[in-house]
C-alpha positions as CSV (number, residue, x, y, z in Angstrom):
1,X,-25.1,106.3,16.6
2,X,-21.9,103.9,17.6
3,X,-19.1,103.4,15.7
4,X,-20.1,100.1,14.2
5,X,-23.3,101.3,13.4
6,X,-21.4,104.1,11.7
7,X,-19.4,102.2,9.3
8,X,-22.2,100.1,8.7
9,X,-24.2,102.9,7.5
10,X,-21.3,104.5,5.4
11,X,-21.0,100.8,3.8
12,X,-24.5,100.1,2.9
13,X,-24.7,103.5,1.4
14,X,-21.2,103.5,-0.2
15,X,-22.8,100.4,-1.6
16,X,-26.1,101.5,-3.2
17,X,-24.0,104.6,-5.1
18,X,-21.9,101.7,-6.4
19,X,-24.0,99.2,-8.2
20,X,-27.2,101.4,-8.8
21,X,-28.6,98.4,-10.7
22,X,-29.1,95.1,-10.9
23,X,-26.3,93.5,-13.2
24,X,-27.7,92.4,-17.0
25,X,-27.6,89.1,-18.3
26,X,-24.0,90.7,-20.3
27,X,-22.9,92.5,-18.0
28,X,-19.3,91.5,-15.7
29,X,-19.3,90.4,-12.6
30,X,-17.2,92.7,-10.0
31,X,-15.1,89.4,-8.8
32,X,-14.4,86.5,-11.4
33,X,-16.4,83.0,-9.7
34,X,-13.9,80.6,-8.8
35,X,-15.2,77.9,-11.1
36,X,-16.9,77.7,-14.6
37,X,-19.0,75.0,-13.4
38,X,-20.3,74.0,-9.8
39,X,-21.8,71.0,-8.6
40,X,-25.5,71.9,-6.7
41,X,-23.3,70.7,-3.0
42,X,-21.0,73.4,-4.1
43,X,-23.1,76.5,-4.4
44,X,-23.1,77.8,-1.4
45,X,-19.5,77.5,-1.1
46,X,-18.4,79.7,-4.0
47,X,-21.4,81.9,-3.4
48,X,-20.2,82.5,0.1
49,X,-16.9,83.0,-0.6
50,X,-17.9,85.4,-4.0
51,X,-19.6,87.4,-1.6
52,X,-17.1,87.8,1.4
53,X,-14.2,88.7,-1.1
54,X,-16.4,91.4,-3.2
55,X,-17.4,92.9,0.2
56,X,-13.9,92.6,2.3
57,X,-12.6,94.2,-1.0
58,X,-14.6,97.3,-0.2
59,X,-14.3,96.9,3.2
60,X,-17.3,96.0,4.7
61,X,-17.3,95.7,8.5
62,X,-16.6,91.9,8.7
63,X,-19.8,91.2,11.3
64,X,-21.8,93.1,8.5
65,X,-20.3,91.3,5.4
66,X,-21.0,87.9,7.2
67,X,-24.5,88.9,8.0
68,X,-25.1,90.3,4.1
69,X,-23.7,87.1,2.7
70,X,-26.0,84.9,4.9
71,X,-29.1,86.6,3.7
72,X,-28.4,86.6,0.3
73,X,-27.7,82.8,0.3
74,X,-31.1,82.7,1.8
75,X,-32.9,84.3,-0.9
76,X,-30.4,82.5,-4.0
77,X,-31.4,79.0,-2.4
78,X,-35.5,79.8,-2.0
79,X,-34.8,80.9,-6.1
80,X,-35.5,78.0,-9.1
81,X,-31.9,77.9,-10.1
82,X,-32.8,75.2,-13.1
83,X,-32.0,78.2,-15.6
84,X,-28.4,78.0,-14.8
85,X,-28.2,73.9,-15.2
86,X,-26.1,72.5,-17.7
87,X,-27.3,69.5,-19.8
88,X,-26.2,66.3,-19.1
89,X,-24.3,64.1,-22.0
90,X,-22.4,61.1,-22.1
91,X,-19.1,62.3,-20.4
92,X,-21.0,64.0,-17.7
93,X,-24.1,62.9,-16.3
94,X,-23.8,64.4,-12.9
95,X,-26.1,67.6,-12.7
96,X,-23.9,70.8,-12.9
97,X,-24.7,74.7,-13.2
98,X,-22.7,77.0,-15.0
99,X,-21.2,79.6,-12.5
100,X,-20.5,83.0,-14.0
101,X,-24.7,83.4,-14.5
102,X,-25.7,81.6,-11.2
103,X,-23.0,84.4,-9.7
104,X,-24.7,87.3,-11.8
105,X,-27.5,86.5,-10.4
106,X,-26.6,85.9,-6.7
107,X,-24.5,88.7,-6.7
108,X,-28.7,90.8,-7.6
109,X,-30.0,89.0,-4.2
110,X,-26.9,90.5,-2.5
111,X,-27.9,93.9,-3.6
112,X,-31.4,93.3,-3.4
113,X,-30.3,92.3,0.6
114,X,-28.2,95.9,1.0
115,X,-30.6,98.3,-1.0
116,X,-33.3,96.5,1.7
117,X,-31.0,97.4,4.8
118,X,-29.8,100.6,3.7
119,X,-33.6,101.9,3.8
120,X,-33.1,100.9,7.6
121,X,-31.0,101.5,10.1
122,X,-29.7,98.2,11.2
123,X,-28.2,97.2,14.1
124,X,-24.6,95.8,14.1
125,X,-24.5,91.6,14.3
126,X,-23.7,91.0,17.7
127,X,-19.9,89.7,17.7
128,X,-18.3,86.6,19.9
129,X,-18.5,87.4,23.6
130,X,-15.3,86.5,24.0
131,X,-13.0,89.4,21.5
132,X,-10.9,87.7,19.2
133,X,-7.7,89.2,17.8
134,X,-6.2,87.8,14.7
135,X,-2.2,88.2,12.8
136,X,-1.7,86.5,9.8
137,X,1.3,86.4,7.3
138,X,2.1,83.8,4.5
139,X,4.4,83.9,2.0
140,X,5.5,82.0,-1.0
141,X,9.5,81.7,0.2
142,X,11.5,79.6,-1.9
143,X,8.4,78.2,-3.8
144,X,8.0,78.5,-7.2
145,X,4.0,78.6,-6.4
146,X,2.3,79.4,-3.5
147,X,0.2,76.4,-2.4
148,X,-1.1,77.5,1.0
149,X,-4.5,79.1,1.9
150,X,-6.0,80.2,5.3
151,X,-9.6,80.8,6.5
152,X,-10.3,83.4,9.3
153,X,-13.8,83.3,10.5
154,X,-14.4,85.1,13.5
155,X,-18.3,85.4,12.7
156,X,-19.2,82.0,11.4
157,X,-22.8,82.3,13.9
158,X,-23.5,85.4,11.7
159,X,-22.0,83.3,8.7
160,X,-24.5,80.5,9.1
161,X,-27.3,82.8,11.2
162,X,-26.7,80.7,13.9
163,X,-28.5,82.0,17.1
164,X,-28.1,79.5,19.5
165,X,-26.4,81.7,22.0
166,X,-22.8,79.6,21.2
167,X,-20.5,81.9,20.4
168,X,-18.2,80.4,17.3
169,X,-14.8,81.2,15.3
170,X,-13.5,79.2,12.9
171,X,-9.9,78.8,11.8
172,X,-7.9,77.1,9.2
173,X,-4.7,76.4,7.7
174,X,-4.4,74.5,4.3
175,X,-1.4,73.5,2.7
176,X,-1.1,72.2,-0.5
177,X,0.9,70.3,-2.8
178,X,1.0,68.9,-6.3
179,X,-1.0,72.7,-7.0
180,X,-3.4,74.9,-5.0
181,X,-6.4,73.1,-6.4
182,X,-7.0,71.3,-3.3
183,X,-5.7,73.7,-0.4
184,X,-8.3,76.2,-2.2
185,X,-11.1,73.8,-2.6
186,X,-10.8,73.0,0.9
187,X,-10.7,76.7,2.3
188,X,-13.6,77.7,0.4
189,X,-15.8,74.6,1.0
190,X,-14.8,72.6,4.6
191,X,-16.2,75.6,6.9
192,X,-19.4,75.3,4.9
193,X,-19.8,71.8,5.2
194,X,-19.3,72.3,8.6
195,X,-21.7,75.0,9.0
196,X,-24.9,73.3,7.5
197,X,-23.8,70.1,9.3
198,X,-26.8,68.2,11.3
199,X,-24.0,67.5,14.2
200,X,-22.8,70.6,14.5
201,X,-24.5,72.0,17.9
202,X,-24.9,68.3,19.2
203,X,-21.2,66.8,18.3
204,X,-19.0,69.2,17.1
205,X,-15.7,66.9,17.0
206,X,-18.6,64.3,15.0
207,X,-19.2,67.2,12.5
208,X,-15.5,68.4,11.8
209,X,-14.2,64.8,11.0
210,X,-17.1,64.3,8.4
211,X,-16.9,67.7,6.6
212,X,-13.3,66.5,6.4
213,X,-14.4,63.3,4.5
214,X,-17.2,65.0,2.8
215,X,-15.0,68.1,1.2
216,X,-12.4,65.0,0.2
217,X,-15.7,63.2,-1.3
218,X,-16.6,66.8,-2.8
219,X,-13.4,67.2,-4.2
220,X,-13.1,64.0,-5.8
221,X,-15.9,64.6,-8.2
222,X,-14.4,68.1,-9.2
223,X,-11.0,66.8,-9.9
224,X,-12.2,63.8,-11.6
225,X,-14.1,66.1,-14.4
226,X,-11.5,68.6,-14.2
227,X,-8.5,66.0,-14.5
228,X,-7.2,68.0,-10.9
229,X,-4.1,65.7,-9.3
230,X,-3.5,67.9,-6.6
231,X,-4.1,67.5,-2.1
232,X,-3.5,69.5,0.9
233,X,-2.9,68.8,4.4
234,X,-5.4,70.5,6.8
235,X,-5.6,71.6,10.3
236,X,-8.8,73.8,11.7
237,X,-10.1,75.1,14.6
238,X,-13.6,75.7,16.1
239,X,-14.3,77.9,19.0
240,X,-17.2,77.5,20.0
241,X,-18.1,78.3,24.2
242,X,-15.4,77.7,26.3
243,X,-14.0,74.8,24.4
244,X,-11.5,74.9,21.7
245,X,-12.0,71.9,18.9
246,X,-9.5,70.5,16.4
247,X,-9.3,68.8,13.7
248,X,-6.6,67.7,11.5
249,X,-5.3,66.1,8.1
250,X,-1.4,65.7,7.5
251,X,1.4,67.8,8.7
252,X,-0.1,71.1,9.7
253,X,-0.4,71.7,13.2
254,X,-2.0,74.0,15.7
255,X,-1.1,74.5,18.9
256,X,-2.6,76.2,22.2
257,X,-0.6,78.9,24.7
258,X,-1.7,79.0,28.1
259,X,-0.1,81.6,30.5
260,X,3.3,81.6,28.6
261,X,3.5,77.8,28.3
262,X,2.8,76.2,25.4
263,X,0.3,73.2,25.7
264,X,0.0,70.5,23.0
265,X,-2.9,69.8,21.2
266,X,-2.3,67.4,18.5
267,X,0.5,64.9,16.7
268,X,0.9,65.6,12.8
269,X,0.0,62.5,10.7
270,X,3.9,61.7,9.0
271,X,4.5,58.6,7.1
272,X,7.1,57.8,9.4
273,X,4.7,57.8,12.9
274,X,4.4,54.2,13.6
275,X,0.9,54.2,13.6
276,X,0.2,55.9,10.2
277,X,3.1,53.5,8.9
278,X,1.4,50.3,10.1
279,X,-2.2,51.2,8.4
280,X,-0.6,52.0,5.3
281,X,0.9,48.8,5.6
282,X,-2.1,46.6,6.8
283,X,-3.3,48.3,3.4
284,X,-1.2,47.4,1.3
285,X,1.0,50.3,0.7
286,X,4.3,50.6,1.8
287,X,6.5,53.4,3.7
288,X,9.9,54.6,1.7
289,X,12.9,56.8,2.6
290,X,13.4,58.6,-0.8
291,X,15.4,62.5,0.6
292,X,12.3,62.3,3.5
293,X,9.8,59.2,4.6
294,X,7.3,59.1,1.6
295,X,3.6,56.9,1.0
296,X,4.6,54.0,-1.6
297,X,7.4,56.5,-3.0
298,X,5.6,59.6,-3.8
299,X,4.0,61.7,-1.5
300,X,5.3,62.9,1.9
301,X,2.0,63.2,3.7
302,X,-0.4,60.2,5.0
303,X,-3.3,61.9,5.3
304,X,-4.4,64.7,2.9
305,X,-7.5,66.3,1.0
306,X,-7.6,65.3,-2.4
307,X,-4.2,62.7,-3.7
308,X,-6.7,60.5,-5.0
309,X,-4.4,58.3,-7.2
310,X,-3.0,57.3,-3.3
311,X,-6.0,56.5,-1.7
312,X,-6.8,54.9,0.7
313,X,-3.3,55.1,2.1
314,X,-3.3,58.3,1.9
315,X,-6.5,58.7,4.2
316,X,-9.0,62.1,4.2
317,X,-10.0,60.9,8.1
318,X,-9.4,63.5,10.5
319,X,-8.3,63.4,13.7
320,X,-10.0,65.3,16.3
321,X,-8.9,66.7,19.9
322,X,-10.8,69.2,22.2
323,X,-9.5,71.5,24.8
324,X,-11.8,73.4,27.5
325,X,-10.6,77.0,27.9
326,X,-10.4,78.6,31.4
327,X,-10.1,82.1,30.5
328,X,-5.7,81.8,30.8
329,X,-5.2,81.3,27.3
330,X,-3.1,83.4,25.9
331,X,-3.3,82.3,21.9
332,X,-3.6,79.7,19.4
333,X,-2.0,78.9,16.8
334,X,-2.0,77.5,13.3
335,X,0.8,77.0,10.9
336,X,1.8,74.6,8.0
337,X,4.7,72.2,7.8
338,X,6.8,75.2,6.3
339,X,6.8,76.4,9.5
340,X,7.2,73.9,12.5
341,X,9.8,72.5,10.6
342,X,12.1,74.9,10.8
343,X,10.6,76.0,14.8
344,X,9.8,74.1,17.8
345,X,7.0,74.2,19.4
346,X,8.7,75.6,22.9
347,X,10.4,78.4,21.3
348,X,7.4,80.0,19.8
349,X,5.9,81.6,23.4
350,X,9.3,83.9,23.3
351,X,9.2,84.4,19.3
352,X,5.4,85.8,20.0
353,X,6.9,87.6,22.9
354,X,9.6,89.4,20.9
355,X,7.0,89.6,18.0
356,X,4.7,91.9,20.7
357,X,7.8,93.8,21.8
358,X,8.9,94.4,18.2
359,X,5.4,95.9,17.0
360,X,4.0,97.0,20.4
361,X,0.7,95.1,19.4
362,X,-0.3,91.7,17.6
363,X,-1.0,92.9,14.4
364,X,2.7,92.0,12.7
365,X,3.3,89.5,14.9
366,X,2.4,86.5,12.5
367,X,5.2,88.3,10.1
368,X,7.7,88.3,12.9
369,X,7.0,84.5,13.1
370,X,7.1,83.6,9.4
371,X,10.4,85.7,9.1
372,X,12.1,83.7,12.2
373,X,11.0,80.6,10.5
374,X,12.9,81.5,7.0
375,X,16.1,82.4,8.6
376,X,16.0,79.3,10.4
377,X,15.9,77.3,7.3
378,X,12.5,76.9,5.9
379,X,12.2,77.3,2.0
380,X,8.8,76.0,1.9
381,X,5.6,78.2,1.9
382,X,5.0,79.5,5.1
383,X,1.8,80.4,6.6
384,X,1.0,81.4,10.4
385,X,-2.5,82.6,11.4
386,X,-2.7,83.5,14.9
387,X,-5.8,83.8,17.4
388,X,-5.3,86.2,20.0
389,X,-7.7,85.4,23.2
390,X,-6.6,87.8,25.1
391,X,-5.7,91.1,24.4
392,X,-2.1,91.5,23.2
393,X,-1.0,95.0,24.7
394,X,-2.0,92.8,27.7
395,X,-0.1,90.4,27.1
396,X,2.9,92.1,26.1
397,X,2.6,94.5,29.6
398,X,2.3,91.0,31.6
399,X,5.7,89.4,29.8
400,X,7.5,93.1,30.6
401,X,10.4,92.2,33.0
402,X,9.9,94.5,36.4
403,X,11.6,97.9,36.7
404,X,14.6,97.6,38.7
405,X,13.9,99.1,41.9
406,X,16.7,102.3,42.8
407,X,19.4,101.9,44.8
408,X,18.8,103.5,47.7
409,X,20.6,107.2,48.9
410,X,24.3,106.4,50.4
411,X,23.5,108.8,52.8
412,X,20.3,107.7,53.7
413,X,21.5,104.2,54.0
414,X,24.7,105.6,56.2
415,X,22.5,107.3,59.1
């Protein structure tokens, strides 16, 4: 048996010893649902994202807990799920269901899926062809709150049971403002969205700029029941082949290294770019310098999730830009505002470089990055999420200067 079929095993049956039995209708749930009531376009979303934080919490092999998570979704969504719908009433006539129950009883498929694979002997998901290597940091800095939230999805096929033979990861930054409302709305519903999306093998760059729209449409309804006033800016990444695909909203960017150099992917939508200020304006809205370039006064973004009081001026289209990958790429990465304000993009090939020499691997390096970024000024959140391509001990043994060669014997070099 191989390694990943090892920890499998140890995880399936670490599992069953856990949770025995199927939870009662009183019983608590292991992780609290991130809502008390969901909309039926947002069930797989928090079901998903119920099931990958109560497995990574017990550390399921991530190919694994993508593959379990899948499956269960399967058999919640085959289920009648009109037990767990609220009645309608004046103030809300929109078809809801209330979570913690709906959760109870997805979280019985999910065992129902384990208990059936731990009486075999499955065989690992197979991974991305191309291995992935991920560093992460974030922190809240200067912030009273932190607003920021980050996807990592190396196994979205096995996410989605996509078998198409494209391999895929996805990758996002979210940065919020006005609350995290938004920014975690976004990371728990846009990759989902994304992944059920009829576009999604055909037209990829199609299908990232409408699950842009559609998790801003999705949002909307939430935050009008909730009273929720909040938005985030937005940048992710699909890799999916040999291409690389982005998308954007706002002031987060991503950006690509190839051999050492950096290569620009993308511009950041600012209120002040002469394009963004000159639709805002053939809307009607209006561009003001109040401490930074702000949309009619208030917010410093121009395109955003969520914000709705702003909209349209504040628009939830996102721009899209596509890069085919040759097998030289070094990295990618993502970041928030809190970031690239404070560094430039042509410094951060050496700050990854130092970052590898510092740690001897690319684990930390995301912390090295963040860190650089606060003692250059930021007070903002920070968040950096990078995507190794290729391996970073290789990386870090290419970017090694060469030994000096000895100086030759005196006597040697007399005769």
């Amino acid at each position: 048996m191989g390694a990943e079929a090892a920890d499998a095993r140890r995880f399936l049956d670490e599992f069953v010893k856990e949770f025995p039995e199927p939870l009662g209708p009183d019983d608590p749930l292991p992780l609290s649902p991130l809502s008390g009531r969901v909309s039926p376009d947002e069930v797989r979303g928090e079901s998903l994202d119920l099931a990958l934080r109560l497995l990574a919490a017990r550390n399921a092999p991530p190919l694994l807990s993508s593959a379990l998570s899948h499956a269960a979704l399967v058999e919640l969504l085959k289920s009648d799920l009109t037990p767990y719908h609220l009645p309608t009433d004046s103030e809300q006539d929109s078809l809801l269901l209330l979570s913690e129950p709906l959760q109870r009883f997805f979280f019985n498929k999910l065992r129902e899926v384990v208990f059936t694979w731990a009486k075999r002997s499955p065989a690992p998901p197979a991974g991305p062809a191309r291995p992935l290597w991920t560093s992460v940091h974030a922190i809240r800095n200067a912030r009273r709150k932190m607003e920021d939230r980050h996807v990592t999805l190396p196994e979205f096929n096995q996410l989605f049971g996509l078998q198409d033979g494209v391999h895929r990861g996805y990758f996002a930054v979210f940065d919020g403002h006005g609350g995290v409302d938004a920014a975690t709305y976004a990371a728990t519903h846009l990759h989902v969205v994304l992944g059920y999306h009829d576009d999604l093998k055909s037209d990829l760059a199609s299908a990232l700029k409408r699950a842009f729209t559609r998790t801003d449409d999705m949002f909307r309804e939430k935050a009008k029941r909730e009273r929720l006033r909040s938005g985030s800016t937005g940048v992710a990444v699909m890799l999916a082949g040999d291409w690389l695909h982005v998308a954007w909203l706002g002031d987060s960017q991503v950006m690509l290294v190839r051999q050492g150099e950096p290569v620009t992917l993308m511009e950041p939508h600012k209120p002040e770019r002469e394009d963004e200020k000159r639709r805002i304006e053939d809307l009607g809205g209006c561009i003001a310098f109040m401490g930074c370039w702000r949309v009619n006064g208030t917010y410093a973004v121009s395109r955003a999730i969520g914000d709705f009081d702003q909209k349209p001026y504040i628009s939830s289209e996102a721009d899209c830009a596509a890069e085919r990958l040759t097998g030289g790429e070094d990295y990618v990465l993502l970041a928030c505002d809190g970031f690239f304000d404070a560094v430039r993009l042509a410094e951060v090939p050496g700050l990854v470089q130092a970052g590898l020499r510092e740690s001897g691997g690319g684990g930390p390096v995301a912390q090295h990055l963040v860190g650089h970024a606060k003692s250059a000024g930021s007070s903002d959140n920070i968040t950096v999420l990078l995507v190794f391509l290729r391996d970073p001990a290789l990386l870090l043994q290419e970017a090694a200067p060469p030994r000096p060669r000895p100086a030759p014997d005196q006597s040697t070099a007399e005769q």
